[in-house]
N, C-alpha and C positions, 0 to 999 in steps of 0.2 A: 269304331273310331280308329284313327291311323294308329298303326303301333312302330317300335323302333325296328322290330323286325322286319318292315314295310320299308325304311328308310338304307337298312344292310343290304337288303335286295337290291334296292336299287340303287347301293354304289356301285355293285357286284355288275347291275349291267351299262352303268356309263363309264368305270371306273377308265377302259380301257382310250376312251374320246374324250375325256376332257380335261382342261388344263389343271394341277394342279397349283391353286393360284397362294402366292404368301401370304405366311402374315406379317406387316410392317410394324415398325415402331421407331417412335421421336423422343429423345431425351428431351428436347424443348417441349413437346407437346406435355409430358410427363409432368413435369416442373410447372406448367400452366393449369395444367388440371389438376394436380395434386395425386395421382393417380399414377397406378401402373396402366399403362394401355396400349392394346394390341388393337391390329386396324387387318379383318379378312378383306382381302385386297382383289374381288371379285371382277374389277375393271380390267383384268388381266385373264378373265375366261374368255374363252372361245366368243366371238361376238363383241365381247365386251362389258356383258351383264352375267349375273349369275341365270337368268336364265333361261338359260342353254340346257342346263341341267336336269330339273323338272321335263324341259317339251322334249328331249331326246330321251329320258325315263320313260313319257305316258305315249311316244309313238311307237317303240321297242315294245309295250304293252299291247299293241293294236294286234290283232287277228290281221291275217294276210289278206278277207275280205275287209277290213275295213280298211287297211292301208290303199286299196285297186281304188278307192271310192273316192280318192286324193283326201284330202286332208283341209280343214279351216279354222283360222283362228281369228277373234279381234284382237288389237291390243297401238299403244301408242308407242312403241317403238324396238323396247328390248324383247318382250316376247314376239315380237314379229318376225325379228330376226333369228331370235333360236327356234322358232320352229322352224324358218323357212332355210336353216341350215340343217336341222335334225331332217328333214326330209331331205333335201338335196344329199343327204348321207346314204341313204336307206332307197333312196330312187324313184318317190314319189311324189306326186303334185301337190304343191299346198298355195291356196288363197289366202290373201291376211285381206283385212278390213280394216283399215285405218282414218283417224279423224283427217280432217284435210289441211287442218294447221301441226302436224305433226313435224318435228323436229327432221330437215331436211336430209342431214345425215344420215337419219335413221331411215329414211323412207329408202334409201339407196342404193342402203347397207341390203335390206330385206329383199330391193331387186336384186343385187345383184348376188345375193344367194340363189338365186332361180324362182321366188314364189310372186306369183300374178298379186298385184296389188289393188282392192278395191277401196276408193276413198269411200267417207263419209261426214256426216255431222260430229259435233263437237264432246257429245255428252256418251258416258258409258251408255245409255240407252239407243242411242242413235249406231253405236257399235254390236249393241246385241241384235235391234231390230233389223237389221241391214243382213246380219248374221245368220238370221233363223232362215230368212226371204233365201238366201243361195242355198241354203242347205233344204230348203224346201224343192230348190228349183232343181239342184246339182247332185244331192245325195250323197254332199262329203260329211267328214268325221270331223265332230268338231273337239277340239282339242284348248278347254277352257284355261283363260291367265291365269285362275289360280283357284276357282274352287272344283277340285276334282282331285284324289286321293293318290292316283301317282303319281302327280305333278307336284303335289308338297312334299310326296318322300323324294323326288328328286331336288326339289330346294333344300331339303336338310341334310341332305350330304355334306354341305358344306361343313358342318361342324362333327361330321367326321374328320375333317379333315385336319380340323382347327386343335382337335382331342389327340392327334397324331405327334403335335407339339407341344400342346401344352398342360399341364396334368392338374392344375388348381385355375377356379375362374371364379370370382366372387358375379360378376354381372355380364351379360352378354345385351347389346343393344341391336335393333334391329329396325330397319326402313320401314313401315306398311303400307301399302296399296289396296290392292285388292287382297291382300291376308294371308298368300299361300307363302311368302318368303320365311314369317314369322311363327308360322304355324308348322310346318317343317324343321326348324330352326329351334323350337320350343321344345317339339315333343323330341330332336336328340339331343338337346342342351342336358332337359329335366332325368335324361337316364344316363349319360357320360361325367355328368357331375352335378350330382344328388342335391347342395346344398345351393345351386345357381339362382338368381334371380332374373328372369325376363321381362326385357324394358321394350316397348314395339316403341315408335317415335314417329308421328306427323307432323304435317308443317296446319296454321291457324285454320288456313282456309280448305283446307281438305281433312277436316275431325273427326270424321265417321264413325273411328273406330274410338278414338276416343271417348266421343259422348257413347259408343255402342258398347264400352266396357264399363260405364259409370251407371249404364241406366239397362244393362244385363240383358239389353235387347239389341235386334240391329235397326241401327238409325240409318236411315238413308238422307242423303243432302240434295239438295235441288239443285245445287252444283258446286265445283271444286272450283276454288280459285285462288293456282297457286303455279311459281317458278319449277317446283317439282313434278315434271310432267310423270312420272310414272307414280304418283300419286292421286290424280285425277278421275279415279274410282269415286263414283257416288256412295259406295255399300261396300261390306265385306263379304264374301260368300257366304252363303250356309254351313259347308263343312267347315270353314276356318272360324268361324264365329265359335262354335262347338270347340275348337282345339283351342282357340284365345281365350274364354273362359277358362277350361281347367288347366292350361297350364301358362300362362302369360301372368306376370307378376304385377305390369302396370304396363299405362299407353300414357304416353305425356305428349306435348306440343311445343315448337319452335315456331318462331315468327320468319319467313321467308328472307329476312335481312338477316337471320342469323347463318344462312347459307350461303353469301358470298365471304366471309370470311374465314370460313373453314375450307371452302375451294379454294380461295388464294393462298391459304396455309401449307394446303396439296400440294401448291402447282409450284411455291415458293422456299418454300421447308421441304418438301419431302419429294418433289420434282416427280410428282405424280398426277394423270389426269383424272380429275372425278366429277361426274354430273351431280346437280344441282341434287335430285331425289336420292342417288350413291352417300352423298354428303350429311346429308339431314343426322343420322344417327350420331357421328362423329360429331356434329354442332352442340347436338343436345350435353354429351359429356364435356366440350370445350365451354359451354354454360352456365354448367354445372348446373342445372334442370333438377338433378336429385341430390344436390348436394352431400356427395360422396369425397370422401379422400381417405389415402391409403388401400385403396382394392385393387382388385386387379381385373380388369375390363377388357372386354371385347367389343369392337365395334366390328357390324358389317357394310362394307361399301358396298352398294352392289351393283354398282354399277359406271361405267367412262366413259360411255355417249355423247358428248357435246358440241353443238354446232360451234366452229371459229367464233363466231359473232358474238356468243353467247361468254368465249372467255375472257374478250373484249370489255365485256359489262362488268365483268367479275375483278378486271385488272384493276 
């Protein structure tokens, strides 16, 4: 299983590319929550998601044969573009495979990093099966969202980064998708500060992990349906299932309405931009979900992706 020494390496090899992004904080938000609370403010990495970090850790990983072979990923938007910038870094070819209602910005972003774009169907299945069929055809490396062990030590850099600033954390909150942000995130949380608690956070219609933490198995959905597109994982991985069991303290749920007003709070209090799935964590504590006060909290954004359109709605 991942250890932290997995997570040290591999700040050691992004440390040098990528953005060391802040942590923020609102005396109003403070005062609403009852809380002290700090906000990793990931919307400010490279891309625009956290990650960049993870798919620039597990290509730096790659043998020089498997780098020649190009490179593939699926994903709905922010890991599309951190691989397809982790390669344009390093000088090799990478395909993403994307649903075809994918967030327009995002698609654009990933061209214009340099990686060939193949659309598909809507569902995480329809991204894996599209996925295998190239790699069948093409012979690239595929380079998984998030269950694969150097891609989560590169998602928990971030709270190296966070332990750099801050030195007591009663709770750290965290986005979940497909599993690899929180599971990264968990196992440097649980050894930077011993007495932490980890909270992973979904929106209603994508619970996966939720019910998959309550019933110690993994639950898979027949489908996700939710405003947080990087949410839209049917399942958690294998390896992150393993890491969210032993070290994730609890997985709760927000209702999708509870995400435009934590975006508006962003965009209007703290003159920040954050996508709907970035947002979700930071909801949960403006809710007060585990009715908490007096601690001292970490939320992660992890992400600033948002079509114009979509701020529109949010206004």
């Amino acid at each position: 299983m991942l250890q932290f020494s997995d997570i040290q390496l591999a700040y050691e090899r992004i440390n040098s590319v990528v953005n060391k992004t802040p942590l923020l904080s609102s005396r109003t938000f403070n005062q609403l929550s009852g809380n002290q609370v700090w906000f990793k403010a990931e919307n400010f990495q490279r891309i625009g998601a956290f990650k960049f970090r993870g798919a620039y850790n597990k290509i730096s990983s790659l043998t020089e044969v498997e780098r020649a072979r190009g490179v593939i990923a699926h994903s709905s938007g922010n890991h599309a573009q951190g691989v397809a910038l982790a390669s344009k870094l390093f000088g090799i070819k990478a395909v993403i495979v994307m649903p075809h209602d994918s967030v327009k910005s995002k698609v654009e972003a990933t061209k214009g990093y340099g990686a060939e774009v193949v659309f598909c169907g809507t569902s995480t299945d329809d991204r894996e099966r599209t996925t295998e069929e190239l790699i069948r055809s093409h012979g690239y490396t595929l380079i998984h969202p998030y269950n694969d062990e150097q891609l989560i030590a590169g998602q928990g850099t971030l709270v190296l980064e966070i332990a750099q600033k801050l030195h007591e954390l009663d709770y750290l909150f965290v986005p979940v998708g497909g599993g690899g942000l929180i599971s990264g995130c968990a196992v440097a949380a649980k050894h930077l500060f011993p007495n932490i608690k980890v909270i992973g956070v979904e929106t209603e219609g994508a619970n996966d992990c939720y019910q998959t933490f309550r019933e110690k198995r993994i639950v898979k959905l027949e489908k996700a349906t939710t405003i947080a597109d990087g949410m839209r994982t049917l399942s958690v991985g294998q390896l992150n299932f393993e890491i969210i069991m032993k070290h994730v303290d609890d997985v709760i749920t927000i209702k999708d309405e509870d995400i435009y007003p934590m975006m508006k709070f962003f965009l209007e209090r703290m003159k920040i931009l954050v996508e709907p799935t970035g947002a979700v964590a930071s909801a949960a504590i403006m809710k007060n979900i585990k009715e908490l006060s007096g601690k001292k909290i970490c939320a992660v954004i992890s992400g600033g992706n948002v079509d114009a359109s979509f701020i529109k709605q949010v206004l």
